[in-house]
FINUKOL-433404 format. One record per atom (N, C-alpha, C, O): residue in three letters; x, y, z; atom name; residue number from 1. Coordinates in steps of 0.001 Angstrom, whole numbers, plus 500000, padded with zeros to 6 digits. Atoms other than C-alpha are relative to their C-alpha. Layout:
N
ALA/X/Y/Z/CA/NUM
...
This chain:
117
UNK/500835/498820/500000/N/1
UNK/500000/500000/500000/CA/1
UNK/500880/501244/500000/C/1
UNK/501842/501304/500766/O/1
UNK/499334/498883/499712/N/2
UNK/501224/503438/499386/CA/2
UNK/499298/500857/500795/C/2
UNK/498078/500851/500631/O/2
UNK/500231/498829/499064/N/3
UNK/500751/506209/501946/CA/3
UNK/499712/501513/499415/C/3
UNK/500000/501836/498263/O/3
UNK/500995/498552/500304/N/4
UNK/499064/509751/501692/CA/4
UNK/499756/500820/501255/C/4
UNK/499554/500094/502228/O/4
UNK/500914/499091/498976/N/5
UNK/497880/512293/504136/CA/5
UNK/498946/500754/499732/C/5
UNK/499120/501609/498864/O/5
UNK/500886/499033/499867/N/6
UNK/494955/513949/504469/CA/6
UNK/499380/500552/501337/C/6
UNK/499729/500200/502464/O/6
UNK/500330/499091/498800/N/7
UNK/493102/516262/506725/CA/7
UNK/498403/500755/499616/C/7
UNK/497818/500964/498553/O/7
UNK/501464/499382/500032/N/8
UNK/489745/517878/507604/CA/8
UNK/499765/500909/500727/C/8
UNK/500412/500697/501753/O/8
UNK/500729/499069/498866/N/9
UNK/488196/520684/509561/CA/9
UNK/498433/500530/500180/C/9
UNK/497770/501105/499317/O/9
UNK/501465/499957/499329/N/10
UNK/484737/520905/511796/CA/10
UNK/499818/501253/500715/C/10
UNK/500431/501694/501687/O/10
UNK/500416/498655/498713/N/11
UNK/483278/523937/513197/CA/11
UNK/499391/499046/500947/C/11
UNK/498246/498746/500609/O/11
UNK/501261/500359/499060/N/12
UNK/481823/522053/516171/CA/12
UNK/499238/500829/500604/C/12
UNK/498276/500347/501202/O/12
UNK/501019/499125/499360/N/13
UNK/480247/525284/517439/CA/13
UNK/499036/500188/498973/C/13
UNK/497877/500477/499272/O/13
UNK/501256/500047/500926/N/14
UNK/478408/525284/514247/CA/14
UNK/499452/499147/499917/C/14
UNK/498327/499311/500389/O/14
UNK/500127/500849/500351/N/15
UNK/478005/522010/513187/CA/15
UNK/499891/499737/498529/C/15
UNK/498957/499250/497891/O/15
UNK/499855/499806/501165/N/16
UNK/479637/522533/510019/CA/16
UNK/501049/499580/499612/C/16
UNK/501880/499500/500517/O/16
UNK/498324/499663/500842/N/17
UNK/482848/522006/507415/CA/17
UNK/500276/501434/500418/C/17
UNK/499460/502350/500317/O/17
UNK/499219/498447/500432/N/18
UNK/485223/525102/507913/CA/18
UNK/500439/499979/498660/C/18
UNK/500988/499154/497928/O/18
UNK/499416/499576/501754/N/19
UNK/485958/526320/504749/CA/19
UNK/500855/501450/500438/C/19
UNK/500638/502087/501469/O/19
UNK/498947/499165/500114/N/20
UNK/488762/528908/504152/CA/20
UNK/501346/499379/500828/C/20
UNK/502401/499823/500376/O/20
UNK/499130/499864/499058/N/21
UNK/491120/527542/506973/CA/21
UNK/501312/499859/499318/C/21
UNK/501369/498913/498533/O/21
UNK/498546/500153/500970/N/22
UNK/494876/527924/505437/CA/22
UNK/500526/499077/501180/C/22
UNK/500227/499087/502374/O/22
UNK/499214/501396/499405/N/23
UNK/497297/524594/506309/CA/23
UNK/501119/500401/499487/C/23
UNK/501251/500741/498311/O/23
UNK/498847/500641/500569/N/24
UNK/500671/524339/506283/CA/24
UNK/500649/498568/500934/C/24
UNK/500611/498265/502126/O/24
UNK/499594/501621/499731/N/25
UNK/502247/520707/506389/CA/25
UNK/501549/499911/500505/C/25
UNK/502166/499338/499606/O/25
UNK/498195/500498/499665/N/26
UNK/506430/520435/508241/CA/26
UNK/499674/498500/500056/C/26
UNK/498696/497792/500296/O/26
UNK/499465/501050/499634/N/27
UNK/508491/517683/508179/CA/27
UNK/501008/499999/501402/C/27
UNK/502008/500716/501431/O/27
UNK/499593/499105/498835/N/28
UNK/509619/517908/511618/CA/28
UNK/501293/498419/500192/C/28
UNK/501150/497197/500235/O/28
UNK/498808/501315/500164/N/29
UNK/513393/516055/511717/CA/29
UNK/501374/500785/501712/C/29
UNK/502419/501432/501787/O/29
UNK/498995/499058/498235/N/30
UNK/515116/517347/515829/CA/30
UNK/499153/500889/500098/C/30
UNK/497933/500811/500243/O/30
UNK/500715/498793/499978/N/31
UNK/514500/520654/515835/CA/31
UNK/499701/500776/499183/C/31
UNK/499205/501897/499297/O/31
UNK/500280/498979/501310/N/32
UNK/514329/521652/512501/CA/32
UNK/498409/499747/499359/C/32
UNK/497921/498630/499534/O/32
UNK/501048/499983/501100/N/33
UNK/511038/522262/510159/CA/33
UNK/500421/500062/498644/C/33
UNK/501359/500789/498315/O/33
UNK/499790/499516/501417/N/34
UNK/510947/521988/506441/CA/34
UNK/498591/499971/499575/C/34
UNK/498019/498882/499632/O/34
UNK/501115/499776/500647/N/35
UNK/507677/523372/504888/CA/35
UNK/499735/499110/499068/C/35
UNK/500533/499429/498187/O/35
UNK/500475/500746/500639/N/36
UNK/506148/520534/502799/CA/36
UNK/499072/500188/498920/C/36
UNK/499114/499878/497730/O/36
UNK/501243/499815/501265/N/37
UNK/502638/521831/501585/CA/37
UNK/499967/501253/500886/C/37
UNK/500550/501745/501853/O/37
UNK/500895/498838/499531/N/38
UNK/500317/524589/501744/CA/38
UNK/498619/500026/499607/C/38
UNK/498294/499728/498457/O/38
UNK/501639/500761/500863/N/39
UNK/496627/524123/501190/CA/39
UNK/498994/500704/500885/C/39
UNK/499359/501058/502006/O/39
UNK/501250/499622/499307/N/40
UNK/493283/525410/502406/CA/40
UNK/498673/499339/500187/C/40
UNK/498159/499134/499088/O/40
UNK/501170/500752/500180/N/41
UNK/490222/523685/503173/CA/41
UNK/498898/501160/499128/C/41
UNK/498664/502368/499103/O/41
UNK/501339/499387/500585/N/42
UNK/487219/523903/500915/CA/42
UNK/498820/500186/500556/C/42
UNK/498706/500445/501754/O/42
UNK/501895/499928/499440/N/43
UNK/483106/524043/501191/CA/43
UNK/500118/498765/500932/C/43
UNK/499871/498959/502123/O/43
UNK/499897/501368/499172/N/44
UNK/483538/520687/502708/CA/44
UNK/501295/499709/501328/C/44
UNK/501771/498756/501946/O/44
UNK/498748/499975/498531/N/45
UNK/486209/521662/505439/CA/45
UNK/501324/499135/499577/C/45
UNK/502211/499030/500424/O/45
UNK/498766/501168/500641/N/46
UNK/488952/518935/502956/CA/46
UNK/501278/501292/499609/C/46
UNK/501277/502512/499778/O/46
UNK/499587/499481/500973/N/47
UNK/491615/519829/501033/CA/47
UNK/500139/499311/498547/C/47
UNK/500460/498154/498278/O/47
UNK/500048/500922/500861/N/48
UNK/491311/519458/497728/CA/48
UNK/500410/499081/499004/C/48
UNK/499994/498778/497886/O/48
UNK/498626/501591/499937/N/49
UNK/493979/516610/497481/CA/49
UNK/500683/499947/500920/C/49
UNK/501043/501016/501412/O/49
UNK/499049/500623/498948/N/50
UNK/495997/514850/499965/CA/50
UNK/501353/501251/500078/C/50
UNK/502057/501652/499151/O/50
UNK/499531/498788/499692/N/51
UNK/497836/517655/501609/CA/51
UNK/501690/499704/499757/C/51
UNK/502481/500570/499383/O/51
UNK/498769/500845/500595/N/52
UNK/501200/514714/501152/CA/52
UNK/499029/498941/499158/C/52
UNK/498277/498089/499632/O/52
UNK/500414/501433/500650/N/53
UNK/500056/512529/498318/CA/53
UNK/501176/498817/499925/C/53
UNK/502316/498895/500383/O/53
UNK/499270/500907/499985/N/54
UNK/501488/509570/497704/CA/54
UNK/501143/500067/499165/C/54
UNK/502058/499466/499727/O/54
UNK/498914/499762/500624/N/55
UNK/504075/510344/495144/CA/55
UNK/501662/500611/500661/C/55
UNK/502793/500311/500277/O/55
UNK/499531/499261/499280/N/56
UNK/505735/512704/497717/CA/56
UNK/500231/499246/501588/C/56
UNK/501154/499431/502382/O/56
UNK/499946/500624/498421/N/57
UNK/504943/510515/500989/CA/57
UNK/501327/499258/500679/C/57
UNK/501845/498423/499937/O/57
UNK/499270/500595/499566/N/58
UNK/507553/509337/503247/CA/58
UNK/499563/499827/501440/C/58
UNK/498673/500561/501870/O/58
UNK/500141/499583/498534/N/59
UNK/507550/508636/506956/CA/59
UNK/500950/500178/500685/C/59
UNK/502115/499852/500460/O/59
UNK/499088/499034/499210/N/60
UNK/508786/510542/509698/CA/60
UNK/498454/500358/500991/C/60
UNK/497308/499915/501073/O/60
UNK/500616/499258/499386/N/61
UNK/507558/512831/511999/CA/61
UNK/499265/501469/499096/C/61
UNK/499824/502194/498274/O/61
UNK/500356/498356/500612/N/62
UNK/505480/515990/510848/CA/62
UNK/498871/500863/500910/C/62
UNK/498409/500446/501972/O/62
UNK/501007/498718/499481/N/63
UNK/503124/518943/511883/CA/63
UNK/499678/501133/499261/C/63
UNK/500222/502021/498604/O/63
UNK/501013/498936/501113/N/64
UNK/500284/520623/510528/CA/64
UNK/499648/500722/500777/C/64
UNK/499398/500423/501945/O/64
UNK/500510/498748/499318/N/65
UNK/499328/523777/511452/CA/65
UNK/499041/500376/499426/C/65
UNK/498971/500294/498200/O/65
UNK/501625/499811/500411/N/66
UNK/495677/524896/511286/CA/66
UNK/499899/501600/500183/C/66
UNK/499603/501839/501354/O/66
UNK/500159/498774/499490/N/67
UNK/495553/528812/511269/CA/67
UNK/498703/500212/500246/C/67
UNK/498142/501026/499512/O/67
UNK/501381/499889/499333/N/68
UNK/492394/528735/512831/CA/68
UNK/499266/501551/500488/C/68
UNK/498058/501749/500614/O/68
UNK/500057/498412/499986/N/69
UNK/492621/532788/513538/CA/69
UNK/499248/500596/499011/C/69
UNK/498288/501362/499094/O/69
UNK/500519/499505/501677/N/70
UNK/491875/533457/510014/CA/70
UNK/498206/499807/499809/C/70
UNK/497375/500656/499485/O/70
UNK/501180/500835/499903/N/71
UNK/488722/530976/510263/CA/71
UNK/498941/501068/500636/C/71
UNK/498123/501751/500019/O/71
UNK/500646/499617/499211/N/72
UNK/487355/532363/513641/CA/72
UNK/499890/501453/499952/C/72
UNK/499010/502097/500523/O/72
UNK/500485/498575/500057/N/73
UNK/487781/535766/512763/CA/73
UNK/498969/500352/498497/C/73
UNK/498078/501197/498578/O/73
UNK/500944/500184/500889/N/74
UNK/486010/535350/509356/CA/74
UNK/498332/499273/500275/C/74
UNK/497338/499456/499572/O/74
UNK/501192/500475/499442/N/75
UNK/483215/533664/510899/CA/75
UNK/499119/500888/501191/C/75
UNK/497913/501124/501269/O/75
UNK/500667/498703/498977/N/76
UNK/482700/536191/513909/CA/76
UNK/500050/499122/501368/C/76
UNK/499353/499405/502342/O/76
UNK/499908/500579/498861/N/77
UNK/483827/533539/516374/CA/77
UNK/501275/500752/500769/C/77
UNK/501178/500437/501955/O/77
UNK/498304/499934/499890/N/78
UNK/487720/535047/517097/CA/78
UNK/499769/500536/501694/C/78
UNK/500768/500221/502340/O/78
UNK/500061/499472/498784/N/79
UNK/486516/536734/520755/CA/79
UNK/500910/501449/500038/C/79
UNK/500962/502296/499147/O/79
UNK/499417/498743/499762/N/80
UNK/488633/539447/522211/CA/80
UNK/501339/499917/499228/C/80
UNK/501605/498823/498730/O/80
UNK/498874/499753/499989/N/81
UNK/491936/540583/521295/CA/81
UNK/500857/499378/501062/C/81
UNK/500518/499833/502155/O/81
UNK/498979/500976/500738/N/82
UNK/494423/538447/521681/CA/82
UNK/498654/498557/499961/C/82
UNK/497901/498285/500897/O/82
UNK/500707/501039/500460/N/83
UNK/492403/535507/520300/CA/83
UNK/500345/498562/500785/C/83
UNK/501524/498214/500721/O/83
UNK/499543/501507/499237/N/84
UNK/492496/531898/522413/CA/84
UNK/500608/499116/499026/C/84
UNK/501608/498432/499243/O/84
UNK/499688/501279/500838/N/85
UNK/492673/529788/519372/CA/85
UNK/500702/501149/498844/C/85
UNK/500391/502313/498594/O/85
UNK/499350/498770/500927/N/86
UNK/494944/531401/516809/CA/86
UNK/500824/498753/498786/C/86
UNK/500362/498376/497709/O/86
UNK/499101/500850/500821/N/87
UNK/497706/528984/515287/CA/87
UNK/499557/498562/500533/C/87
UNK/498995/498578/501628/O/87
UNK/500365/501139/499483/N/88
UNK/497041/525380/515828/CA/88
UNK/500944/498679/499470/C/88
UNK/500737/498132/498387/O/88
UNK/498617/501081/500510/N/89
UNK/500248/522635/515567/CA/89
UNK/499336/498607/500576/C/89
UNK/499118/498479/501780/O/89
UNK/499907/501520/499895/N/90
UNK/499443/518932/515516/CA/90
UNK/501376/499487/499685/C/90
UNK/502119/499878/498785/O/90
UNK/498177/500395/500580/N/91
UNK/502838/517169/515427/CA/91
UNK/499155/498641/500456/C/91
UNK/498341/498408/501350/O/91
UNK/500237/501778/499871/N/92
UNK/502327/513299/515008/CA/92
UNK/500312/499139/498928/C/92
UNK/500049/499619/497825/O/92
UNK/498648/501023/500462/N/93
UNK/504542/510126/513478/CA/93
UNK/498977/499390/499069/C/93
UNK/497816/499066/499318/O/93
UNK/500344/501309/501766/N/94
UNK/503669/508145/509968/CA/94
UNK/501154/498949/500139/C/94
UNK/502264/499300/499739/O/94
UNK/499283/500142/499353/N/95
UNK/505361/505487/511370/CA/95
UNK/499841/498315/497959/C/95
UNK/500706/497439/497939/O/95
UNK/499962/500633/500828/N/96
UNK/504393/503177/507579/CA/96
UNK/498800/500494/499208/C/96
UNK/497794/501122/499536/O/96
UNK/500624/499777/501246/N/97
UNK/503091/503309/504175/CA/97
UNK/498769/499740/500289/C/97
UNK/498477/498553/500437/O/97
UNK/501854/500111/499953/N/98
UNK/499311/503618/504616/CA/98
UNK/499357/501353/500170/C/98
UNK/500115/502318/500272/O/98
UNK/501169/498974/500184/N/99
UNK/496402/506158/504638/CA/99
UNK/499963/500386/501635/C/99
UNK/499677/499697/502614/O/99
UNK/500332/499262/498569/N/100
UNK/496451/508692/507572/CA/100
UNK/499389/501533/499977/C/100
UNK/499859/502492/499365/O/100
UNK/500984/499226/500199/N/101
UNK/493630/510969/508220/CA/101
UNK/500377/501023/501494/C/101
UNK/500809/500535/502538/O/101
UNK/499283/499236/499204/N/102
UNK/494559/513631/510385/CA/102
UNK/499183/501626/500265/C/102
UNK/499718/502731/500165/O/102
UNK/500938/498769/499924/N/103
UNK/491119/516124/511145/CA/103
UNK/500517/500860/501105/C/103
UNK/501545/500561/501712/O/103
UNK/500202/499058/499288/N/104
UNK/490840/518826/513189/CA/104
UNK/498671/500687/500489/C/104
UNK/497987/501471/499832/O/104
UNK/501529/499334/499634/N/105
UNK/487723/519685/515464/CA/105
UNK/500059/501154/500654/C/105
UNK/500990/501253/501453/O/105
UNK/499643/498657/499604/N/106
UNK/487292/523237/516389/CA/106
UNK/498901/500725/500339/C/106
UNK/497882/500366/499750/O/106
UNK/500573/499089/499016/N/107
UNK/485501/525767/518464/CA/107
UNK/500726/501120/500384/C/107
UNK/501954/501043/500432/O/107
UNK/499045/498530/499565/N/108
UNK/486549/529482/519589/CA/108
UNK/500848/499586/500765/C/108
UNK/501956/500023/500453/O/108
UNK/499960/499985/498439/N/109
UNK/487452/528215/523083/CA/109
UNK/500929/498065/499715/C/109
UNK/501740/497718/500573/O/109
UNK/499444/500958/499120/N/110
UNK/488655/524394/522514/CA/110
UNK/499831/499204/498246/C/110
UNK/499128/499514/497283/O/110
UNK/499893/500362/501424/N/111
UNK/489787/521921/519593/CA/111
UNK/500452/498375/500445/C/111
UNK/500606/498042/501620/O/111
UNK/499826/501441/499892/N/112
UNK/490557/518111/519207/CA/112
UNK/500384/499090/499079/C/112
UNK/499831/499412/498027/O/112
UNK/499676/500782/501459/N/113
UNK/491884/515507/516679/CA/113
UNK/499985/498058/500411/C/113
UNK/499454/497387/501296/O/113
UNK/500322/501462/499721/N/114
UNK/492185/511877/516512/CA/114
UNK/500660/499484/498139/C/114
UNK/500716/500149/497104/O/114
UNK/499388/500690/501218/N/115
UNK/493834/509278/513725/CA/115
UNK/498349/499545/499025/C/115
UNK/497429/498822/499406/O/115
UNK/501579/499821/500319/N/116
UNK/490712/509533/511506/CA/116
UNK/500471/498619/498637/C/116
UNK/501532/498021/498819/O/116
UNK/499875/501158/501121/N/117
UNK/490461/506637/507797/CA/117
UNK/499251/500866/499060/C/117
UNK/499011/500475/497917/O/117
């Protein structure tokens, strides 16, 4: 099987796809980052292709960042100045070639993920 990543995002205070949220994808190797992708979710909170497709996939460690700021202030969720939820880093291991789903659930105030298929 070859390997891929993808990713999703939920308003759970709505009970919706986010759409607009900008992604970027590191390869996270010590302490260094190397920028991978860049992608935004659509109408359907996706992006629209595997944010690492398979051509590109390796494993390692990486971390996606969810600018969720952008989102919550376009929506009219963002709260006061300085914003709670702003940047949002998942760091987590592709440890073999296979399909890893990698959402993001979100709210002004509180967010959550899980190894999704």
């Amino acid at each position: 099987m070859t390997g891929y990543l993808t990713t999703h995002v939920l308003d759970t205070a709505h009970g919706c796809p986010a759409e607009g949220v900008p992604i970027r994808l590191y390869r996270v190797d010590g302490d260094r980052r190397q920028l991978v992708a860049e992608a935004e979710t659509n109408a359907d909170g996706r992006t629209n292709a595997p944010i690492l497709p398979a051509d590109t996939f390796e494993t390692g460690t990486y971390e996606l960042v969810f600018s969720a700021g952008t989102y919550l202030q376009a929506t009219g969720q963002a709260g006061p100045d300085p914003m709670f939820l702003d940047e949002i880093p998942i760091r987590f291991g592709m440890s073999e070639a296979s399909h890893y789903h990698v959402p993001l659930l979100l709210s002004p105030y509180a967010f959550s993920t899980y190894r999704g298929s």
